[in-house]
C-alpha positions as CSV (number, residue, x, y, z in Angstrom):
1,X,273.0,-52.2,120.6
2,X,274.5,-53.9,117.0
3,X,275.7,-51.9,114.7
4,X,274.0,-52.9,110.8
5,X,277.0,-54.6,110.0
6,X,276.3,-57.7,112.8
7,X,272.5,-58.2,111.5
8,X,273.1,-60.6,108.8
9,X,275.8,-62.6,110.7
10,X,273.6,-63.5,113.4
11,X,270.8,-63.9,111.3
12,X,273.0,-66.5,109.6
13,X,274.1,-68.1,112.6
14,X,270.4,-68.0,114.1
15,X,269.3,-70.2,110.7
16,X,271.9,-72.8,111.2
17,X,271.2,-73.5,114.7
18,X,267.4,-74.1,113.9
19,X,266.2,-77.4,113.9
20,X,265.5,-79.2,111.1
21,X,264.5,-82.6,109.8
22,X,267.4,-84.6,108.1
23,X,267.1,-87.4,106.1
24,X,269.7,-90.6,105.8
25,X,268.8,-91.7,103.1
26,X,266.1,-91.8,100.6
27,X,264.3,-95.3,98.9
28,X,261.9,-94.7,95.8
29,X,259.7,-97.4,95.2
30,X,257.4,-97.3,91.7
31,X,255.4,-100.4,89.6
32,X,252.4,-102.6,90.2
33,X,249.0,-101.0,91.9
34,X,248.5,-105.4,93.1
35,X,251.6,-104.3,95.7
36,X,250.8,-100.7,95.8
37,X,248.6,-101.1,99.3
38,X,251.3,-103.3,100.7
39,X,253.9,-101.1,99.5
40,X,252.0,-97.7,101.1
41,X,251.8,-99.4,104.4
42,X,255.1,-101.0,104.9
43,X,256.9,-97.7,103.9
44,X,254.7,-95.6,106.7
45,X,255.9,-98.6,109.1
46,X,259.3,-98.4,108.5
47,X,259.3,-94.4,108.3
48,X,257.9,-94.6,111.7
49,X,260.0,-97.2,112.9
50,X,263.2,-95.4,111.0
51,X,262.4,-91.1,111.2
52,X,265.7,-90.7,109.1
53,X,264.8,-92.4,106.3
54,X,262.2,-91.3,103.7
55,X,260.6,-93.7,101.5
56,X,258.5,-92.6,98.4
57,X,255.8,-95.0,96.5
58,X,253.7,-95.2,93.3
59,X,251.9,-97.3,91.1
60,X,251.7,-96.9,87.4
61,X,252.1,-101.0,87.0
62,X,254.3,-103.8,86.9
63,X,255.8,-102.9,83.6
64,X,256.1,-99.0,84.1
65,X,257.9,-100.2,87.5
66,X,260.6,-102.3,85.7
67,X,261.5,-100.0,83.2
68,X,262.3,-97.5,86.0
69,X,264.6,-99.5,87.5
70,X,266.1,-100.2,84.3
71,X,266.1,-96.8,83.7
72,X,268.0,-95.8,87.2
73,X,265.0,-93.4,88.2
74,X,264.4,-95.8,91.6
75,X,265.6,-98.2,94.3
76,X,263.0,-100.7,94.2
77,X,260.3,-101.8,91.3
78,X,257.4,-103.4,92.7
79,X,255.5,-105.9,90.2
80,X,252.7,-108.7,90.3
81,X,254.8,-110.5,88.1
82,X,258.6,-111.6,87.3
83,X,260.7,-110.2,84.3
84,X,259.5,-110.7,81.3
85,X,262.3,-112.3,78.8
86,X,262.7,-108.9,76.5
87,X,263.4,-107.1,80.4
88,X,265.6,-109.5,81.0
89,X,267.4,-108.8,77.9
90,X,267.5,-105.2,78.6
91,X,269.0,-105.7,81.8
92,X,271.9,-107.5,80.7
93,X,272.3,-104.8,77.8
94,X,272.2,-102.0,80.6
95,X,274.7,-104.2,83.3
96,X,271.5,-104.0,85.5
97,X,271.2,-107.0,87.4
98,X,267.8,-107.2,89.3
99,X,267.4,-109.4,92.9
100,X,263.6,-110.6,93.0
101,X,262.6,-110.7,96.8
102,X,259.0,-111.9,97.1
103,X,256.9,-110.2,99.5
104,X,253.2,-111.7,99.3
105,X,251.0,-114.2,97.8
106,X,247.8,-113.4,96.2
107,X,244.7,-114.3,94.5
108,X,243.6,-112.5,91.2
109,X,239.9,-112.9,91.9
110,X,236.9,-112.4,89.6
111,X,234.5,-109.6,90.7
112,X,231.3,-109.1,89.7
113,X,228.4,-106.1,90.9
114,X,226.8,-107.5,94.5
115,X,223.5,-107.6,92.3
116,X,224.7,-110.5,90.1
117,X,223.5,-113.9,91.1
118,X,226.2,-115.7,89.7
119,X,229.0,-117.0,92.7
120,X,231.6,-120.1,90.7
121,X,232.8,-120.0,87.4
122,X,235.1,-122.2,86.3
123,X,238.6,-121.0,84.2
124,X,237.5,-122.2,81.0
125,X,234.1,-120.3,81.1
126,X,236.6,-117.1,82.8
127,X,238.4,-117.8,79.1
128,X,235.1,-118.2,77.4
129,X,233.6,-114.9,78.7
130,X,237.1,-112.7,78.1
131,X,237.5,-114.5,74.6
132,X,234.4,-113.0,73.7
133,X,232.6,-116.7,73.3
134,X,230.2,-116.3,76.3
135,X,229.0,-113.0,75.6
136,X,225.6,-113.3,78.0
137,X,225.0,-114.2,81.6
138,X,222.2,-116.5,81.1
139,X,225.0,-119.0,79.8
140,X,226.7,-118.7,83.0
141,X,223.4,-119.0,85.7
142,X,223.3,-115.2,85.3
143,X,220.5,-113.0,84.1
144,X,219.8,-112.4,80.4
145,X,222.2,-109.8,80.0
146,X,224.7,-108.7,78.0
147,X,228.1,-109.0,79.4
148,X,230.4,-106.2,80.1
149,X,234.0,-107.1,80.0
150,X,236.7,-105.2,82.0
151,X,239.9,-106.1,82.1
152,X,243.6,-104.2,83.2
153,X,245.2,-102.6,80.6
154,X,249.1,-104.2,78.8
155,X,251.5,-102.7,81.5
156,X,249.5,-104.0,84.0
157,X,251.5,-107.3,85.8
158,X,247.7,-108.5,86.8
159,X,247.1,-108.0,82.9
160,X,250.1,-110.6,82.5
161,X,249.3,-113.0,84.8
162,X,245.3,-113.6,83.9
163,X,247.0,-113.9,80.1
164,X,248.6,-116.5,81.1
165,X,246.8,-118.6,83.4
166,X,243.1,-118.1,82.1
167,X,243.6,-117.0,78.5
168,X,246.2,-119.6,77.8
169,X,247.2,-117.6,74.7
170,X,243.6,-116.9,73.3
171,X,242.8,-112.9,72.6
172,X,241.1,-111.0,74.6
173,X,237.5,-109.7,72.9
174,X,237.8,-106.3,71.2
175,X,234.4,-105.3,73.3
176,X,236.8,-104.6,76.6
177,X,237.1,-101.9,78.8
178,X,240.8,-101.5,79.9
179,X,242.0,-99.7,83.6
180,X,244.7,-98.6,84.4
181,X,244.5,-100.4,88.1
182,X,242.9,-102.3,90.4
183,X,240.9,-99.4,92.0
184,X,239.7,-98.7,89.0
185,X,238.6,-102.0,88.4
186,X,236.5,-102.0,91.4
187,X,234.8,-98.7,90.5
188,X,233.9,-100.0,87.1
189,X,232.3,-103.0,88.0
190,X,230.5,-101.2,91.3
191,X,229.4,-99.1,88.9
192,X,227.3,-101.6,86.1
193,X,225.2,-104.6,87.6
194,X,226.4,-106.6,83.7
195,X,230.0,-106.2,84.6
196,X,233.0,-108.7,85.2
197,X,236.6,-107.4,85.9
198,X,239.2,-109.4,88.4
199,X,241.3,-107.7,91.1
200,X,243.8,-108.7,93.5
201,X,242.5,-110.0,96.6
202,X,243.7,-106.9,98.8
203,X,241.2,-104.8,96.5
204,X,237.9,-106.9,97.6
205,X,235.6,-104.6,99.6
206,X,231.8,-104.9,99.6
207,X,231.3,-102.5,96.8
208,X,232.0,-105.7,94.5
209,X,231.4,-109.3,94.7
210,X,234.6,-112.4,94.5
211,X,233.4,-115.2,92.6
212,X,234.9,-118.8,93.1
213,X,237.0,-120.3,90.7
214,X,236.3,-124.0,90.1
215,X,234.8,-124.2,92.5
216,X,237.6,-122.7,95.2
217,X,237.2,-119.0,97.0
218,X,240.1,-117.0,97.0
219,X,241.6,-116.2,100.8
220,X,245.1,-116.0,101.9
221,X,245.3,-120.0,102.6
222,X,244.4,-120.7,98.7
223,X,247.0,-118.4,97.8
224,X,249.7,-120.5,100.3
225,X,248.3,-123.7,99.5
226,X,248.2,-122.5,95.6
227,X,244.2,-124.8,95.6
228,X,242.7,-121.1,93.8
229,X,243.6,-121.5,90.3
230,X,244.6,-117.9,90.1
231,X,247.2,-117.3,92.1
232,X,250.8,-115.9,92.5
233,X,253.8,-114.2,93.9
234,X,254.7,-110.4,94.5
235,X,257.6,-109.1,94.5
236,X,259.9,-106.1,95.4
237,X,263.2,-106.1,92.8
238,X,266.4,-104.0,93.5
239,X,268.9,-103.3,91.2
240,X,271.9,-105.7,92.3
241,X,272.3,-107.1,95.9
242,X,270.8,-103.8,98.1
243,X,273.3,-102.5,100.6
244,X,272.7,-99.8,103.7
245,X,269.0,-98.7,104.1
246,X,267.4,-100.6,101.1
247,X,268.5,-103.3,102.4
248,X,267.2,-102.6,106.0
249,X,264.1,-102.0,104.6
250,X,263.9,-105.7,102.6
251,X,265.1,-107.3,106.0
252,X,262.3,-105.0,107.5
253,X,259.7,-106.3,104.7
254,X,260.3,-109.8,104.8
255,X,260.7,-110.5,108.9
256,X,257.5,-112.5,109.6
257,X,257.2,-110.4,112.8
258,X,257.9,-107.2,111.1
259,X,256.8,-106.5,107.8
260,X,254.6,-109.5,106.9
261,X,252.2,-108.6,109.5
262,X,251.3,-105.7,107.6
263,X,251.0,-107.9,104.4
264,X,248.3,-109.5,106.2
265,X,246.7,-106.5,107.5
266,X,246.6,-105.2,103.7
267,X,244.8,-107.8,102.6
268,X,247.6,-110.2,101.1
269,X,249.0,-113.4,102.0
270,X,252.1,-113.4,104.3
271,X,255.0,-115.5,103.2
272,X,254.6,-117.2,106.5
């Protein structure tokens, strides 16, 4: 009935009234594997929420998630920890000025294999064992074993925090095993009955065992009330005040009846 000459025009014309999917905007989210769960979650929530909008996440760590957003390469740089001084620095050089909005609380808990008998340590023996000073379990109310020391690797904002507030500046022991995240934390110290690592408390499953600190358990009220020793602030930072869909999304993240109940179901302390 067409001649050849009308295929390719209504071909054309066939395409362009197809449906297809079409995106308003785009968020892309990179940095700490402590706020990766929460991250996953809330941008699956939102999507579902918001169809036109696609939101892409992944870990790497706290540091790897800074320099991103330093770098331009995304929207939001989720980290376990703020910036560090030399970050800040290289903002200022760059005319990058980040907003911090905190998302969660959380624990950094000590883990141990199910097997281990030991359930409290206190932060000085924490220091003790990742100095390299306690170096069995029998010192500790454990068996007489050696002790296998895991810890998160330097890019890790867990890494930074457990520095800080259980090393207090001592080294680390050079007989460590660094991951690269909090799953593989887990899997480590699942994996050897002699192990210790520590993990955000979103990470905790039965595979591995919380300890005390001080005597203190770690649960979403310790992290409010701040009474486990280890404890702290996440946080989602944009580059400058956010503006159209990112900042629908950080409304969306931080509305207690929103976003923070999905902090909770992850595993993490809500804000409220």
């Amino acid at each position: 009935m067409f001649g050849k000459r009308y295929i390719l025009p209504i071909l054309i014309i066939s395409l362009c009234l197809c449906p297809a999917v079409v995106f308003a905007g785009e968020i892309i989210m990179k940095g700490s594997t402590s706020v990766l769960p929460i991250a996953q979650r809330l941008a699956t929530k939102y999507m579902e929420e918001n169809p036109n909008v696609r939101i892409s996440v992944s870990g790497g760590g706290s540091g790897d998630g800074i320099k991103a957003l330093l770098d331009g390469e995304i929207d939001i740089a989720n980290s376990s920890r703020f910036f560090k001084d030399s970050e800040k620095e290289n903002a200022v050089d760059k005319k990058i000025y980040p907003v911090p909005f905190a998302i969660a609380y959380d624990c950094i808990v000590p883990v141990v294999h199910p097997d281990n008998p030991v359930e409290n340590l206190t932060l000085q023996q924490l220091k003790d064992i990742y100095s390299g000073r306690i170096s069995n379990w029998k010192y500790v109310g454990g068996p007489d074993k050696r002790i296998v020391v895991v810890s998160r690797n330097s890019s890790s904002g867990t890494f930074d925090v457990w520095e800080n507030k259980v090393m207090d500046e001592r080294g680390v022991t050079r007989f460590v095993l660094y991951e690269g995240s909090n799953a593989e934390v887990v899997a480590a110290v699942s994996a050897d009955r002699d192990a210790i690592g520590y993990v955000a408390i979103g990470y905790l499953d039965d595979s591995v065992k919380g300890l005390d600190v001080n005597g203190f358990a770690a649960s979403s009220e310790a992290a409010l009330d701040g009474s486990f020793p280890i404890n702290r602030v996440l946080f989602m930072f944009t580059n400058g005040w956010p503006t159209g869909d990112l900042l629908d999304f950080i409304n969306f993240v931080t509305h207690p009846d929103k976003g923070q109940r999905y902090v909770d179901e992850a595993g993490f302390a809500p804000l409220h």
